[in-house]
C-alpha positions in Angstrom: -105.0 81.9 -25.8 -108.3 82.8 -23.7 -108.5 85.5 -22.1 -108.4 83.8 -18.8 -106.1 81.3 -19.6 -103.8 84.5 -20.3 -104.6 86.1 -16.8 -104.0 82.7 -15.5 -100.9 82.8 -17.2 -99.4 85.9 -16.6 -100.5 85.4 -12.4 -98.6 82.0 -12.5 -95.8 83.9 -14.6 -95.3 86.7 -12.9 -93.3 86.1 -10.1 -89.9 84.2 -11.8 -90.4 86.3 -14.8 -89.6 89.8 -13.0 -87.3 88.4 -10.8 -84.2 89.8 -11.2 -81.5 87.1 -11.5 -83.8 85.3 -14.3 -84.1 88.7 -15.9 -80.2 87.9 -15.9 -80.9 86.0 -18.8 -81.9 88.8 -21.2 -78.0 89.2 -21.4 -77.6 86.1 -23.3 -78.1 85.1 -27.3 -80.4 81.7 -27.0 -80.9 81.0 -31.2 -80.8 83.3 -33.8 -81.1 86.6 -32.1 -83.8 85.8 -29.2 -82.6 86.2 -25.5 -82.7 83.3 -23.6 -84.8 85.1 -21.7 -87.4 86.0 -24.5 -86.9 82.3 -25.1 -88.4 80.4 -21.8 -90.7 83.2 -21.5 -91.9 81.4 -25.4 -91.2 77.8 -24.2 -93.4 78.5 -20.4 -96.8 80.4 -22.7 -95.9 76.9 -25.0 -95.9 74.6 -22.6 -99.3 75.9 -20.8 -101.2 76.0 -24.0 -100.4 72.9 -25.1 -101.1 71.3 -22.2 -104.4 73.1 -22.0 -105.1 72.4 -25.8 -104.6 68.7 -25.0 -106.1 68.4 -21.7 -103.2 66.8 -20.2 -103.7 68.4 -17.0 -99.6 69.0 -16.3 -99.9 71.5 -12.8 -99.0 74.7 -14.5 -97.2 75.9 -11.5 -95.3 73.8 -11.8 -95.1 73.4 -15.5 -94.5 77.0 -15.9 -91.7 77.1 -13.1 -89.6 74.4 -14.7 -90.3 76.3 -18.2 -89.1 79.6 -17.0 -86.1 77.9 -14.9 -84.7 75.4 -18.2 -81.7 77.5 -19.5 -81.1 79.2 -16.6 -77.7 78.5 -17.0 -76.3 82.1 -16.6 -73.3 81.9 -19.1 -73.0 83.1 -23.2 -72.5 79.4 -24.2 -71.6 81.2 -27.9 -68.8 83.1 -26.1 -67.3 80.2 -24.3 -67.0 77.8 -27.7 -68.8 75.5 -25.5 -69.7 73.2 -28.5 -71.1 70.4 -25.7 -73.4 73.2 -24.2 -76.1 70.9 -25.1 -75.0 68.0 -23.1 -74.7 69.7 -19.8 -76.4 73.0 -19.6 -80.0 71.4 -18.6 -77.7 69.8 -15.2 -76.4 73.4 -14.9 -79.6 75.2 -15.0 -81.6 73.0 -12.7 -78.7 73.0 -10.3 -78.8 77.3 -10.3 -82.4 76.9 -10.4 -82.2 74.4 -6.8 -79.7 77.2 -5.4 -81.3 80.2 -6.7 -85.2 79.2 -6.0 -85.6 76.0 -4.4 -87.4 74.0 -7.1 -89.5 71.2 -6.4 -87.7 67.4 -7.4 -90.8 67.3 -9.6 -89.9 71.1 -11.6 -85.6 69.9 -11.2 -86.8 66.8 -12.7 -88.5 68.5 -16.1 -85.6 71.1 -16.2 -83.0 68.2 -16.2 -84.7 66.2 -19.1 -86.0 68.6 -21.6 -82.7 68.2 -23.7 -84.0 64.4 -24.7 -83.2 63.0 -26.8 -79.7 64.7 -27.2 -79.4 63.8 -23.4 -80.7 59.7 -24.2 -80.4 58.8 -20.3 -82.5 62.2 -19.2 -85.5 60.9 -20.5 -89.1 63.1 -19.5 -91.0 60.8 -17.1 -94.2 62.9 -16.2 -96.8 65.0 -18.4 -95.3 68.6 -17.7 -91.6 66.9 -18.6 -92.9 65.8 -21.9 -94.5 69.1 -22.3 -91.6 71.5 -22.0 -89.6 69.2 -23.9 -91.8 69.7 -26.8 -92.3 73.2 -25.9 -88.4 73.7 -26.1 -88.0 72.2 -29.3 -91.4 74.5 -31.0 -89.9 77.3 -30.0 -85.9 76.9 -31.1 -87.7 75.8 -34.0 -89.6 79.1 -34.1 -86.6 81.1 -33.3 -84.3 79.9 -35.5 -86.7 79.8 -38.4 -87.9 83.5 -38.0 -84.2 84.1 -37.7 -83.4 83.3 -40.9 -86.3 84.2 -42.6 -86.2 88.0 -41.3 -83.0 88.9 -43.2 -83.8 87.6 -46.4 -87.6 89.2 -46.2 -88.7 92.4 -48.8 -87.6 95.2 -47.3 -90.1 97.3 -49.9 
């Protein structure tokens, strides 16, 4: 990323990511061994490139808001054998996210689709939707990859 992009970033950023109840999320597991926390933080700086690669032109407020907010479910979903945790936690976090920061309809709109197309009916219906949806799956995709390959890497 630029170097202003990366200010711009960070300034947007900065408010949601040292807040305290999202820093809440540093508790949890996400994939592999990243925090959910470490996670959004990846999906948000994913999303915001991308849609400054591509010129889509996705606010990034907001974009970076809804990125931040996605899994802010609060809850181990490993610990609770939630095996469904997929189906419902995007309806979970934008409903803590409403109660917790007052989200716009447009940022509880991209938090409540970014699981398509497990979630077939939640389908993304503006730019910064279809952004963190992607962004969400490049980075569980990153996650779990580097997950997996750390362990079985040289140690010499």
């Amino acid at each position: 990323m630029k170097e202003h992009e990366e200010a711009h970033f960070r300034e947007l950023s900065r408010d949601l990511a040292e807040d305290i109840r999202v820093r809440r999320m540093s508790q949890y597991i996400q994939h592999g061994s990243t925090t959910t926390y470490d996670h959004v933080l990846r999906v948000a700086r994913t999303a915001y490139r991308l849609n400054h690669i591509l010129h889509l032109k996705a606010d990034d407020h907001s974009l970076i808001r809804a990125s931040i907010l996605h899994d802010y479910y609060l809850y181990d979903w490993h610990q609770r054998g939630d095996r469904l945790h997929g189906y419902h936690h995007a309806r979970i976090a934008a409903d803590n996210a409403l109660r917790d920061f007052a989200i716009s309809p447009a940022e509880q709109a991209m938090i409540r689709s970014h699981m398509w197309p497990l979630n077939l009916f939640s389908i993304p219906l503006s730019r910064g939707g279809w952004l963190l949806t992607i962004a969400d799956k490049i980075a569980s995709a990153q996650e779990t990859v580097m997950d997996r390959i750390r362990p079985s890497a040289n140690p010499c």
